[in-house]
SEMARBA-357040 format. One record per residue: residue number from 1; z, y, x of N, C-alpha, C in turn; residue in one letter. Coordinates in Angstrom, 2 decimals. Layout:
BEGIN
+-----+---------+---------+---------+---------+----------+---------+---------+---------+---------+---+
:   k :    n_up : n_north :  n_east :   ca_up : ca_north : ca_east :    c_up : c_north :  c_east : r :
+-----+---------+---------+---------+---------+----------+---------+---------+---------+---------+---+
: NUM :       Z :       Y :       X :       Z :        Y :       X :       Z :       Y :       X : a :
...
+-----+---------+---------+---------+---------+----------+---------+---------+---------+---------+---+
This chain:
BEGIN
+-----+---------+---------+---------+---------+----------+---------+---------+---------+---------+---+
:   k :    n_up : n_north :  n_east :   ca_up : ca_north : ca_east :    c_up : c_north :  c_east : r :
+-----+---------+---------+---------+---------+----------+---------+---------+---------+---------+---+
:   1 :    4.70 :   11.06 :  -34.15 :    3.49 :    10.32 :  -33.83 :    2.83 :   10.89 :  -32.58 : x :
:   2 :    3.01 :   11.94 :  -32.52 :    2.23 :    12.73 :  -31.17 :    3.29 :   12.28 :  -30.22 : x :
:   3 :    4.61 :   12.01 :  -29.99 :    5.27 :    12.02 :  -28.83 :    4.76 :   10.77 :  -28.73 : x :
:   4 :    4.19 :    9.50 :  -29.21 :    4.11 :     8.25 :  -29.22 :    2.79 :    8.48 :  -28.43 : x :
:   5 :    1.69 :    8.73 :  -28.92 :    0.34 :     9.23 :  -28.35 :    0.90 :    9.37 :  -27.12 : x :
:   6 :    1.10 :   10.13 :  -27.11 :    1.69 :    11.10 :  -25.13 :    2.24 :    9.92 :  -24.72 : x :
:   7 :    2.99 :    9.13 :  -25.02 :    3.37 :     8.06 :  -24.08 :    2.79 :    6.78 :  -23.83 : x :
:   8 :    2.00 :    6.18 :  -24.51 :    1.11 :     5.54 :  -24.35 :    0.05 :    5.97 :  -23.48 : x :
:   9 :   -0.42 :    7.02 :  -23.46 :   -1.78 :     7.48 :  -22.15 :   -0.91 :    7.68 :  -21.27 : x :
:  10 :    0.48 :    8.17 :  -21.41 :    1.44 :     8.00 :  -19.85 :    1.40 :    6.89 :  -18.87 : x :
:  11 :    1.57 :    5.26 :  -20.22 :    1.75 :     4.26 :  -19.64 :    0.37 :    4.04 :  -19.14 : x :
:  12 :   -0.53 :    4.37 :  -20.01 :   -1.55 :     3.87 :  -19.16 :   -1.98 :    4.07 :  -18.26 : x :
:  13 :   -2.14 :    5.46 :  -17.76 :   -2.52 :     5.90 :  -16.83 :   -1.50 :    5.56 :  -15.53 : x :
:  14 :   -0.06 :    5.22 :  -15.71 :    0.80 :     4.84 :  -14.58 :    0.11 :    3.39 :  -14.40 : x :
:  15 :    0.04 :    2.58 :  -15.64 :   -0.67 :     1.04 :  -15.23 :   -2.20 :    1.60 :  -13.92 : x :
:  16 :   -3.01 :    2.52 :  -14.46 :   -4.15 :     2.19 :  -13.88 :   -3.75 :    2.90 :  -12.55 : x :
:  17 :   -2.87 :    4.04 :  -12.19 :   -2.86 :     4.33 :  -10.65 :   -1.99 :    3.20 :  -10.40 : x :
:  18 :   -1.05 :    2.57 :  -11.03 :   -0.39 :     1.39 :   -9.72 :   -1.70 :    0.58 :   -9.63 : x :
:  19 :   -2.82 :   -0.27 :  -10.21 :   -3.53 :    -0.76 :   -9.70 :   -4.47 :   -0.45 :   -9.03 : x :
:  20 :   -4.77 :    0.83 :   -9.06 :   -6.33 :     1.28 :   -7.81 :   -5.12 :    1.24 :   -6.64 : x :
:  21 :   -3.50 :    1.86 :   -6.49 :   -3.10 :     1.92 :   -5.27 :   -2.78 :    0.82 :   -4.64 : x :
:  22 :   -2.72 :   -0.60 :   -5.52 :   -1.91 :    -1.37 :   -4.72 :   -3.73 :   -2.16 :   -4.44 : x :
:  23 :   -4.64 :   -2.13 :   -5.04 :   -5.84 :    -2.26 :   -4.69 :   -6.31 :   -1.81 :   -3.41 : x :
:  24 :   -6.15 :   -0.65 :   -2.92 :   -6.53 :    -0.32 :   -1.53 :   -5.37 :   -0.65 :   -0.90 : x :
:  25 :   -4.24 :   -0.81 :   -1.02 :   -3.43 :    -1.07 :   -0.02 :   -3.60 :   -2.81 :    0.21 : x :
:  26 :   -3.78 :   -3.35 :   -0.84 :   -4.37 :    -4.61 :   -0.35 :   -5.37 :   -4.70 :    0.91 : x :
:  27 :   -6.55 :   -3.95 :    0.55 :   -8.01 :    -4.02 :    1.58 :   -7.84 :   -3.01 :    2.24 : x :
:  28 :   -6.86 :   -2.26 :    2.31 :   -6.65 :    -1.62 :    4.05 :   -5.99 :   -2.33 :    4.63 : x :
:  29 :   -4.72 :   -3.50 :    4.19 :   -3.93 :    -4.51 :    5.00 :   -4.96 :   -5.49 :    5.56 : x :
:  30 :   -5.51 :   -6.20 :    4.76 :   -6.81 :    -7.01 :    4.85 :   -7.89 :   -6.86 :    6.00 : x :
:  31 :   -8.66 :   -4.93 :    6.22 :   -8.78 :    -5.29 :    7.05 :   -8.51 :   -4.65 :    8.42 : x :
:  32 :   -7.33 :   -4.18 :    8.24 :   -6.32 :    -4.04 :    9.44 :   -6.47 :   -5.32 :   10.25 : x :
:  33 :   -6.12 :   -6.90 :    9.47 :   -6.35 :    -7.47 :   10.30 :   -7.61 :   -8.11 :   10.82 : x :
:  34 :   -8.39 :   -7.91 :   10.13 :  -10.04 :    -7.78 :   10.37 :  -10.25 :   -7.47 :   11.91 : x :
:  35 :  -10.47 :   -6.07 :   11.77 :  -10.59 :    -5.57 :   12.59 :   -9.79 :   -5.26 :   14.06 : x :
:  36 :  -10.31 :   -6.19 :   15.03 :   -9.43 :    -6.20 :   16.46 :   -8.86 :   -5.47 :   16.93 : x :
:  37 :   -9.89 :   -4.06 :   17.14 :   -9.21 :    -2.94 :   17.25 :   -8.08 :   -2.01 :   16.47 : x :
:  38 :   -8.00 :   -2.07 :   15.29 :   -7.04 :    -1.48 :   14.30 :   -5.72 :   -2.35 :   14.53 : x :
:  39 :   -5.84 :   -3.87 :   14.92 :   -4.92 :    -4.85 :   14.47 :   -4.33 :   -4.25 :   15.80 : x :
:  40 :   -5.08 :   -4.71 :   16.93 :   -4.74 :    -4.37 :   18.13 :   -3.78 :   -2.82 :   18.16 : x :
:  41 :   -4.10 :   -1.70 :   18.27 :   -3.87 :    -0.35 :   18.09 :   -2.75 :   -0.21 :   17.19 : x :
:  42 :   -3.00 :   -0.42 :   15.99 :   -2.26 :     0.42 :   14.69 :   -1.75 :   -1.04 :   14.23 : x :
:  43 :   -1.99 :   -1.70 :   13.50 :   -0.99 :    -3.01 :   12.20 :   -0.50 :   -3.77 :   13.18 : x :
:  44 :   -0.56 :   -3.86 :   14.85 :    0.15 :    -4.96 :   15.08 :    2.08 :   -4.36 :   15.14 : x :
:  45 :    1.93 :   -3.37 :   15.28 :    3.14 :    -2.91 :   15.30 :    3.89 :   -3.00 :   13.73 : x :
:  46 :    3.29 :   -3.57 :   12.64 :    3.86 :    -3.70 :   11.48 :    4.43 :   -5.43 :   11.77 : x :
:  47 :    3.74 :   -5.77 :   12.52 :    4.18 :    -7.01 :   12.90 :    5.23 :   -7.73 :   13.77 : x :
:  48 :    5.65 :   -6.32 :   14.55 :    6.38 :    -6.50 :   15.37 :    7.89 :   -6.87 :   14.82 : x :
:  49 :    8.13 :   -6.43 :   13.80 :    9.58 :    -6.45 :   13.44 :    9.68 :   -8.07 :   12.66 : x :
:  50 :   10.65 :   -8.43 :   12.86 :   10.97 :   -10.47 :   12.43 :   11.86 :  -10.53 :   11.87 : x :
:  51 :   12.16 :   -9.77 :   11.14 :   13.59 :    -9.95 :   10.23 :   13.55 :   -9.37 :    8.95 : x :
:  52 :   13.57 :  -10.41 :    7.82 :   12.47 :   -10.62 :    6.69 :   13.65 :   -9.52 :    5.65 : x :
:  53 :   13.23 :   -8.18 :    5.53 :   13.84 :    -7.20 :    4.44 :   12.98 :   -6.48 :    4.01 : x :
:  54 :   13.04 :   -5.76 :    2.45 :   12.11 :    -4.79 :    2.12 :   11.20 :   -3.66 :    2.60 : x :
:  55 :   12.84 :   -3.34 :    3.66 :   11.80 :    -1.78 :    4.44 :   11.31 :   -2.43 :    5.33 : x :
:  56 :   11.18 :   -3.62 :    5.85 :   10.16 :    -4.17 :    7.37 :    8.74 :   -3.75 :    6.74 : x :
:  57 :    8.42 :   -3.73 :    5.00 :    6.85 :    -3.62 :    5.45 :    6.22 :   -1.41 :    5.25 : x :
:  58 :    7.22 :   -0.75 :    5.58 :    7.30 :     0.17 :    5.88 :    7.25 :    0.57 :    7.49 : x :
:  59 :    7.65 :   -0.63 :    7.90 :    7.19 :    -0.58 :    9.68 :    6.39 :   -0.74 :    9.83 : x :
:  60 :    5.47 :    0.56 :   10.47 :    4.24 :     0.63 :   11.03 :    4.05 :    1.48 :   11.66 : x :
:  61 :    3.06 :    2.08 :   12.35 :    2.12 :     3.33 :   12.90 :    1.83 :    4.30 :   12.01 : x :
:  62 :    2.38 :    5.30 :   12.56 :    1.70 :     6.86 :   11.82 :    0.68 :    6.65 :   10.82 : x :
:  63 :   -0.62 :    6.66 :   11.68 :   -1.48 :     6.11 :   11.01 :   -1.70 :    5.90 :   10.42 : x :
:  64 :   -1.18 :    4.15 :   10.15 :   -1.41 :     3.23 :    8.82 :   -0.67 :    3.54 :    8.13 : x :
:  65 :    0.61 :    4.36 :    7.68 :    1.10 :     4.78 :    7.16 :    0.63 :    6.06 :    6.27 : x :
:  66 :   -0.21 :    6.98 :    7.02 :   -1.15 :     7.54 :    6.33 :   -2.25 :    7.30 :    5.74 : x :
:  67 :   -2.88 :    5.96 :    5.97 :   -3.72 :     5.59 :    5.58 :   -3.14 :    4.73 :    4.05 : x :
:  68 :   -2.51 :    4.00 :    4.36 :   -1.64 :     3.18 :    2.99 :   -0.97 :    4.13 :    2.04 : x :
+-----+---------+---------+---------+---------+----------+---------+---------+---------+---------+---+
């Protein structure tokens, strides 16, 4: 019964960090493009690449990469 306990607050707690992370990575994409200067500078280079695969949205700037 205790290993059951332990895995249940496992799952949960993996549910609640995937949603606060994919939460800010939403509204730092968001307003990357907001903002002229950031889009301009840093996210347009996530844009640069045109050839539709998984790791394209790993293309980016230092930066936004640290920031995401």
């Amino acid at each position: 019964d205790g290993n059951q306990h332990g895995f249940l607050v496992l799952v949960r707690q993996l549910f609640l960090a995937m949603v606060i992370l994919d939460t800010w990575q939403y509204f730092m994409h968001r307003y990357m493009h907001q903002n002229k200067f950031l889009y301009k500078h840093i996210h347009s280079q996530h844009h640069r690449l045109v050839v539709p695969y998984a790791f394209g949205a790993l293309y980016n700037h230092p930066l936004e990469g640290l920031l995401l």
